[in-house]
MITOR-231274 format. One record per residue: residue in one letter; x, y, z of N, C-alpha, C, O in turn. Coordinates in Angstrom, 3 decimals. Layout:
<sites>
SITE   r         nx         ny         nz        cax        cay        caz         cx         cy         cz         ox         oy         oz
SITE   A          X          Y          Z          X          Y          Z          X          Y          Z          X          Y          Z
...
</sites>
This chain:
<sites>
SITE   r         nx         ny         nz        cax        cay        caz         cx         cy         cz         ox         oy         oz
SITE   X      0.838     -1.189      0.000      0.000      0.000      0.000      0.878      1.246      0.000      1.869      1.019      0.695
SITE   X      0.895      2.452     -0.503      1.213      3.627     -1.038      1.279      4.248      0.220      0.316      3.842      0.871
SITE   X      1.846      4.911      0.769      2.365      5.587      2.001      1.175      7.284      1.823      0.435      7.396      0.845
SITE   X      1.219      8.025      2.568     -0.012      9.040      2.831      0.823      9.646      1.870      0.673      9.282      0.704
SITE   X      1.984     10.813      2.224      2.565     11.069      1.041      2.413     10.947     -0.356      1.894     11.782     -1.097
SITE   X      3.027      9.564     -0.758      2.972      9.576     -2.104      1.324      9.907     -2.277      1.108     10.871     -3.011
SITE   X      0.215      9.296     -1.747     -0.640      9.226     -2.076     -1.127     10.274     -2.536     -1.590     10.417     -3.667
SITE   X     -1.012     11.527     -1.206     -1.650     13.246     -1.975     -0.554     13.186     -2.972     -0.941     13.159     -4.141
SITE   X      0.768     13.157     -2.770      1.314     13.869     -4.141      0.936     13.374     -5.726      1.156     14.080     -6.710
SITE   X      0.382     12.148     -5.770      0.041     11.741     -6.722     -1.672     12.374     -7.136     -2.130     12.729     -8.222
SITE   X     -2.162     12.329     -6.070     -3.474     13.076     -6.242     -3.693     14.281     -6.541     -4.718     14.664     -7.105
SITE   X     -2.593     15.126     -6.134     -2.090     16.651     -6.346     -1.491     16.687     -7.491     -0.959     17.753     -7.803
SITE   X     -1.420     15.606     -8.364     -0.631     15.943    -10.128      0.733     15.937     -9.301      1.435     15.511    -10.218
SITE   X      1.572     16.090     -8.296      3.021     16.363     -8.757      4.180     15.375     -8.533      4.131     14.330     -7.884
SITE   X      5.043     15.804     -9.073      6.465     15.021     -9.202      6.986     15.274     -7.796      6.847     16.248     -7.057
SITE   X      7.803     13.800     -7.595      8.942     14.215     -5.950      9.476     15.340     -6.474      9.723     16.120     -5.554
SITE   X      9.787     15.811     -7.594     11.113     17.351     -7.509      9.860     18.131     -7.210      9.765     18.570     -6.064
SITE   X      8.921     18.364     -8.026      7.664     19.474     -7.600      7.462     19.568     -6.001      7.640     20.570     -5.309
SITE   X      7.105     18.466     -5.639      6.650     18.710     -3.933      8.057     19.090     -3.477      8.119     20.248     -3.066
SITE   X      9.088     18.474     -3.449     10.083     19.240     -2.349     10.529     20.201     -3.015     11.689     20.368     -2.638
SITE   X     10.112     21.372     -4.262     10.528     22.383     -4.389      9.483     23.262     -3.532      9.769     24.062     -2.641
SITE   X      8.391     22.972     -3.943      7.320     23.186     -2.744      6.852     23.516     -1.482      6.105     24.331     -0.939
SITE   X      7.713     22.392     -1.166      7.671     22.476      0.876      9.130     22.784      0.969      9.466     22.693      2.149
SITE   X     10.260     23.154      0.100     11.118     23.700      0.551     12.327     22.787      1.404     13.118     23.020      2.318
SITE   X     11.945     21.532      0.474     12.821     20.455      1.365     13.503     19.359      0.338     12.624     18.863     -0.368
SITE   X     14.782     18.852      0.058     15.337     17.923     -0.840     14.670     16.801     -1.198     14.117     16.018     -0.426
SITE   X     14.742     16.716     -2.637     14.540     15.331     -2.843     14.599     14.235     -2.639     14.104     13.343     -3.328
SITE   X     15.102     14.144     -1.836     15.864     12.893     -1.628     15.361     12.643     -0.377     15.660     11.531      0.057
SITE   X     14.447     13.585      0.593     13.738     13.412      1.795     12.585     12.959      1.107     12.169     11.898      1.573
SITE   X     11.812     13.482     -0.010     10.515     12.932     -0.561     11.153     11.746     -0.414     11.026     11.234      0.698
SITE   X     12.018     10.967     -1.479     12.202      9.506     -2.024     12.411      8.859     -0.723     11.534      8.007     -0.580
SITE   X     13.275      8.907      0.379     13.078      8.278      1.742     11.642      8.511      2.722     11.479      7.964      3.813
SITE   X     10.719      9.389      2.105      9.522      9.249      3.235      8.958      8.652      2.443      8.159      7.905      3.007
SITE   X      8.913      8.518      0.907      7.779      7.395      0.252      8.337      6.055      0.076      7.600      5.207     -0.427
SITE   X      9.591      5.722      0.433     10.360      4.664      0.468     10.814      3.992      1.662     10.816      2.850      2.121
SITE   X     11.183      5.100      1.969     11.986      4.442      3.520     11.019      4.162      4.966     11.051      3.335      5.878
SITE   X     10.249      5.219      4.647      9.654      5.863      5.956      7.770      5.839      5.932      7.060      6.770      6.313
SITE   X      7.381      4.765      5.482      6.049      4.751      4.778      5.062      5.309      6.066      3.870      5.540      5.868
SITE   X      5.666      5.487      7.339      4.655      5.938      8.102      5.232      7.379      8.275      6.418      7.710      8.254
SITE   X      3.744      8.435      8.514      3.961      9.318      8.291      4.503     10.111      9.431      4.975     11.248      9.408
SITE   X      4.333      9.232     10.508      4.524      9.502     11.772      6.466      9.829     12.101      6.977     10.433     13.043
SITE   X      7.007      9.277     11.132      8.422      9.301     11.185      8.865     10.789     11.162      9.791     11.162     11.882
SITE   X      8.237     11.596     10.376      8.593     12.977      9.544      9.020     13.984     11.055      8.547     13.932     12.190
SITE   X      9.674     14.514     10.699      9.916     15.593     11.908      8.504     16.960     11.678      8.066     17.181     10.549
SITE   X      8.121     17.515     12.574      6.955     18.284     12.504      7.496     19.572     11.212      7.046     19.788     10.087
SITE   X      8.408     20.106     11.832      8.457     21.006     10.643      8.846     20.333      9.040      9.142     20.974      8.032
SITE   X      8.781     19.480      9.129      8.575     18.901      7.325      7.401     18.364      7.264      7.247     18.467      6.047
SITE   X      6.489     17.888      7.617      5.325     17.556      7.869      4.449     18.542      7.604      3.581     18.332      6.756
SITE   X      4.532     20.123      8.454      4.253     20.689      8.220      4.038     21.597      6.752      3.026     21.921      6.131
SITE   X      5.528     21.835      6.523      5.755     22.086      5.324      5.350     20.976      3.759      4.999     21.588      2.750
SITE   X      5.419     19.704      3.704      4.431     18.991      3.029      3.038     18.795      3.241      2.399     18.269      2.330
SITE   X      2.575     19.062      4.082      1.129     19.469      4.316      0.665     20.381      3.570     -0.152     20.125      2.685
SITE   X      1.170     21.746      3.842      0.789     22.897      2.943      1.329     22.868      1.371      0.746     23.425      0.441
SITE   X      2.349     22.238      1.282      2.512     21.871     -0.319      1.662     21.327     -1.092      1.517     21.532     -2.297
SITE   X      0.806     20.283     -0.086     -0.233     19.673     -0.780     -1.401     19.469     -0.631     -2.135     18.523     -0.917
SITE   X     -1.664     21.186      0.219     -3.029     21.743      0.494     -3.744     20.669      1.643     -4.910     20.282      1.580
SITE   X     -2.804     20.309      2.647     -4.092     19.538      3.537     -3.453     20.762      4.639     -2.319     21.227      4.760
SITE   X     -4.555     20.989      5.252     -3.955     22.128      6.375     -4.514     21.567      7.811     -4.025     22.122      8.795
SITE   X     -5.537     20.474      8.067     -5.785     20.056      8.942     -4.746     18.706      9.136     -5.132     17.760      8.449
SITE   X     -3.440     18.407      9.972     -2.674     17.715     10.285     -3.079     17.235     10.647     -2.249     16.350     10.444
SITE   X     -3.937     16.661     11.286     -4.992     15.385     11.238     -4.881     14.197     10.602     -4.546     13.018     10.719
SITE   X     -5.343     15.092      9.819     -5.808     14.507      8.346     -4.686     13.768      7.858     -4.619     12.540      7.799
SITE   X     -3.569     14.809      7.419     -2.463     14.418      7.209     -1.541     13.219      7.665     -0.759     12.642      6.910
SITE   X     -1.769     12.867      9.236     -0.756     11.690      9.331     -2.444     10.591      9.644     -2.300      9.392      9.883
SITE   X     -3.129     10.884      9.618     -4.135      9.344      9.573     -3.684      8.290      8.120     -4.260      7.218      7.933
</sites>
């Protein structure tokens, strides 16, 4: 099963380079949270944060269910 992540970003139309130009965070953190890190719970708050609003969920809630 597809990790929360990939899931909006794929639902949101964008590419791993799009979202972490986005939330302002390397690529290579997308490819380890949709790879490495499939729970969302791993993410440190301020990247969480910042991919949240990249991909329009603003209730964090939402976001790590």
């Amino acid at each position: 099963m597809e990790n929360k992540i990939k899931q909006l970003r794929i639902a949101a139309g964008m590419t791993q380079r799009e979202l972490a130009e986005k939330a302002g965070v390397n690529i290579r953190q997308i490819q380890k949270y949709e790879v490495d890190q499939p729970e969302i719970g791993n993410v440190s708050l301020r990247i969480a944060v910042a991919l949240a609003d990249a991909l329009g969920v603003y209730d964090l809630r939402e976001f790590i269910k």
